[in-house]
Backbone as CSV, one residue per row, in Angstrom:
resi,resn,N_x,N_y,N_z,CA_x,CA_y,CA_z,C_x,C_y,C_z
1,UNK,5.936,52.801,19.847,5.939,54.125,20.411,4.509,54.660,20.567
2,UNK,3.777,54.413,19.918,2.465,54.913,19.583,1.474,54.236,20.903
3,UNK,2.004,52.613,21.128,1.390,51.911,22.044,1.437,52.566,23.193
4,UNK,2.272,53.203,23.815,3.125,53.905,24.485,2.328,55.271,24.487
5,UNK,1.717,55.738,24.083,1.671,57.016,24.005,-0.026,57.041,24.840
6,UNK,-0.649,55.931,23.539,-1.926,55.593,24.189,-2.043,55.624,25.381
7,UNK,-1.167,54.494,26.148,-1.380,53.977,27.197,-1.532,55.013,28.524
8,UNK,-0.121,56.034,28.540,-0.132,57.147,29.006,-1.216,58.224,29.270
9,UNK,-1.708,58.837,27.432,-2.505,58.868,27.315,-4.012,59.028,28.366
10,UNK,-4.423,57.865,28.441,-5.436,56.821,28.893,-5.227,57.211,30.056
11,UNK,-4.183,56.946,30.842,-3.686,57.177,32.429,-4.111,58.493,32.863
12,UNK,-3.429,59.593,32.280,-3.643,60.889,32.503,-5.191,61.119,32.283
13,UNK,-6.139,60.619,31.626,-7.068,60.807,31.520,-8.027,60.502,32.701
14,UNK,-7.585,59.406,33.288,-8.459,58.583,34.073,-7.884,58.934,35.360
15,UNK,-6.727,59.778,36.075,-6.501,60.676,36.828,-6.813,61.952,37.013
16,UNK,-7.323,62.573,36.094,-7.724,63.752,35.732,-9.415,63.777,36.659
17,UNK,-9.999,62.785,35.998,-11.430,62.217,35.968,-11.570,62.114,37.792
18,UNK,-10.698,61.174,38.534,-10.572,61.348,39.786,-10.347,62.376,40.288
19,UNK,-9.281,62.811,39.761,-9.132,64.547,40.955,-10.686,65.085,40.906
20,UNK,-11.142,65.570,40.002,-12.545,65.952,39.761,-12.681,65.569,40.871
21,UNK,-13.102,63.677,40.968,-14.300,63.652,41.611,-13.690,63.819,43.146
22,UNK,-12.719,64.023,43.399,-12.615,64.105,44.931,-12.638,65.532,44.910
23,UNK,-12.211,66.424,43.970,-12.699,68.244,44.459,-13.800,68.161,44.750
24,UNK,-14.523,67.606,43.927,-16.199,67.883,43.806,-17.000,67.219,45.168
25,UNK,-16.439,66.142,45.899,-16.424,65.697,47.030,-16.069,66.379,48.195
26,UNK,-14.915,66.778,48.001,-14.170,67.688,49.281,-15.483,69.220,49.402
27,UNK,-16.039,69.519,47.925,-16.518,70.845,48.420,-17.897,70.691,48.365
28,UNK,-18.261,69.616,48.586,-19.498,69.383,48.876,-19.237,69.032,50.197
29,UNK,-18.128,68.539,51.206,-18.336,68.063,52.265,-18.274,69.470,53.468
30,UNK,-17.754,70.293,52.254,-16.778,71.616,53.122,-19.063,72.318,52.809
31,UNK,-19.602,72.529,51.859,-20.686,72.959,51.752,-21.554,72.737,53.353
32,UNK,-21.554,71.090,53.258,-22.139,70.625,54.385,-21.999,71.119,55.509
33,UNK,-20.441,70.854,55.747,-20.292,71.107,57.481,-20.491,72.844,57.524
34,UNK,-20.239,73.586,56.527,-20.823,75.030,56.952,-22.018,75.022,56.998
35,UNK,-23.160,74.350,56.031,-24.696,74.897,55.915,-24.563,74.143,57.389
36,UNK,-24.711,73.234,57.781,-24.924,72.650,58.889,-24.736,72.785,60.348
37,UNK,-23.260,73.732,60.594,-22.939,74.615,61.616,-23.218,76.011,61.482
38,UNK,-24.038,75.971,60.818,-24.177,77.611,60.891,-25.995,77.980,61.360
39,UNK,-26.549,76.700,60.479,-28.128,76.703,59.939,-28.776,75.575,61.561
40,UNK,-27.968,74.632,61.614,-29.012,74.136,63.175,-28.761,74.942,64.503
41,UNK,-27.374,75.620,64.667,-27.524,76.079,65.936,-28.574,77.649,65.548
42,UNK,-28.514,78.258,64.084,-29.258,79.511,64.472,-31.312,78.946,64.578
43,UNK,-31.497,77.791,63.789,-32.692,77.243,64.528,-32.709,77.411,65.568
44,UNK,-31.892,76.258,65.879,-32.363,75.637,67.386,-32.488,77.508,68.652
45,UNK,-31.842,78.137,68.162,-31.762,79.360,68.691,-33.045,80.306,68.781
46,UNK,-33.495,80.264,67.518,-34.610,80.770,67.139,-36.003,79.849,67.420
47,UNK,-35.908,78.809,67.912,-37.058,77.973,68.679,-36.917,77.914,69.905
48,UNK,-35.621,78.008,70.658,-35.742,78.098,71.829,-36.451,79.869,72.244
49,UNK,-35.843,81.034,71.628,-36.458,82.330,72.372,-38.085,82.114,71.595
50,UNK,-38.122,81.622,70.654,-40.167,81.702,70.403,-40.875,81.174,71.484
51,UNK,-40.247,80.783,72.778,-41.307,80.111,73.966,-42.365,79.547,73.908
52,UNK,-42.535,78.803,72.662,-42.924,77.320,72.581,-43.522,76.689,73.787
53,UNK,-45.088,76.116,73.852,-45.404,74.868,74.865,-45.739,73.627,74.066
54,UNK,-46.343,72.679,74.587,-47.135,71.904,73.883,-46.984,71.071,72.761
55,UNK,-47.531,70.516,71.932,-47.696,69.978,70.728,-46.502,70.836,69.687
56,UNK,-46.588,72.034,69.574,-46.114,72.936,68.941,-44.712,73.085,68.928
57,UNK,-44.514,72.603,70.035,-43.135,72.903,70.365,-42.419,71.355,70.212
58,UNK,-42.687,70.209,70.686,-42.661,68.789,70.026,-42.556,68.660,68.786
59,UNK,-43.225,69.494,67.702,-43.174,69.278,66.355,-41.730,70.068,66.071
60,UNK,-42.027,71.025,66.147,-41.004,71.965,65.886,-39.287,72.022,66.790
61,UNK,-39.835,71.058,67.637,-38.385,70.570,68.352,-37.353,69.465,67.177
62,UNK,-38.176,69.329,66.149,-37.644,68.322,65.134,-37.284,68.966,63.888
63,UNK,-37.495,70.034,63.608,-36.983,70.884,62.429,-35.506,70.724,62.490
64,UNK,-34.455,70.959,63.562,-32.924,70.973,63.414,-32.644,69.290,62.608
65,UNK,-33.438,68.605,63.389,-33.147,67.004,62.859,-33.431,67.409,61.566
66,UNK,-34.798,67.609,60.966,-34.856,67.371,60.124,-34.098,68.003,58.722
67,UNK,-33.309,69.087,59.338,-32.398,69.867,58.466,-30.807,69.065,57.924
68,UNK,-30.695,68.582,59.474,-29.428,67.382,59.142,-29.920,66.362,58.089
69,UNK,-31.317,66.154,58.502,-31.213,64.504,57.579,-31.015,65.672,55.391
70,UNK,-31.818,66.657,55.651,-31.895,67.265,54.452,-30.700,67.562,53.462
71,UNK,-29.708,67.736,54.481,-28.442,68.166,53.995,-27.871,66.964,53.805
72,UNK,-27.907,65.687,54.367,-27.258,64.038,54.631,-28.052,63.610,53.113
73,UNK,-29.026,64.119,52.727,-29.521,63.651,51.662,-29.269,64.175,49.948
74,UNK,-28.981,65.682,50.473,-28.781,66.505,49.580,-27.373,65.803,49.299
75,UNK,-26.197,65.642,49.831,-24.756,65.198,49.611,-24.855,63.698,49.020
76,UNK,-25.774,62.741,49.290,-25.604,61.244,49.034,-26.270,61.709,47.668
77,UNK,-27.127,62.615,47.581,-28.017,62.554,46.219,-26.440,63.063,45.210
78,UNK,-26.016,64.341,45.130,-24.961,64.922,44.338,-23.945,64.121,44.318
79,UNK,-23.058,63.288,45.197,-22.519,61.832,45.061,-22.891,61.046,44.220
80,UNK,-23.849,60.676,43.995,-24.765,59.421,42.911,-24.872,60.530,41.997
């Protein structure tokens, strides 16, 4: 009976441990797709009316990228 109890036990434990990690997944993915639809289009918004030429505007045409890769990194990092 006791063997039995363990075993159970053990189970519930190691289901428990998963749900975690898929909440903790799901609201990191739900984090993402908001910082991410909310934060590149108001950039990209706010670089297009600054009327930008040149060099200046080439560099800074890469800030939205570089916000995706930030957030793509921020989620693989809290994953691990």
């Amino acid at each position: 009976m006791n063997l039995l109890l363990k075993k159970t036990t053990k189970k519930v434990g190691e289901n428990r441990a998963f749900t975690q990690y898929v909440a903790a997944f799901i609201g990191i993915m739900i984090v993402a797709i908001i910082a991410v639809s909310v934060t590149i289009p108001t950039v990209t918004d706010a670089i297009t009316n600054a009327n930008l030429s040149g060099t200046t505007k080439t560099v800074i045409d890469q800030v939205p990228l570089m916000i995706g890769i930030a957030v793509l990194m921020l989620v693989v990092g809290l994953i691990r």
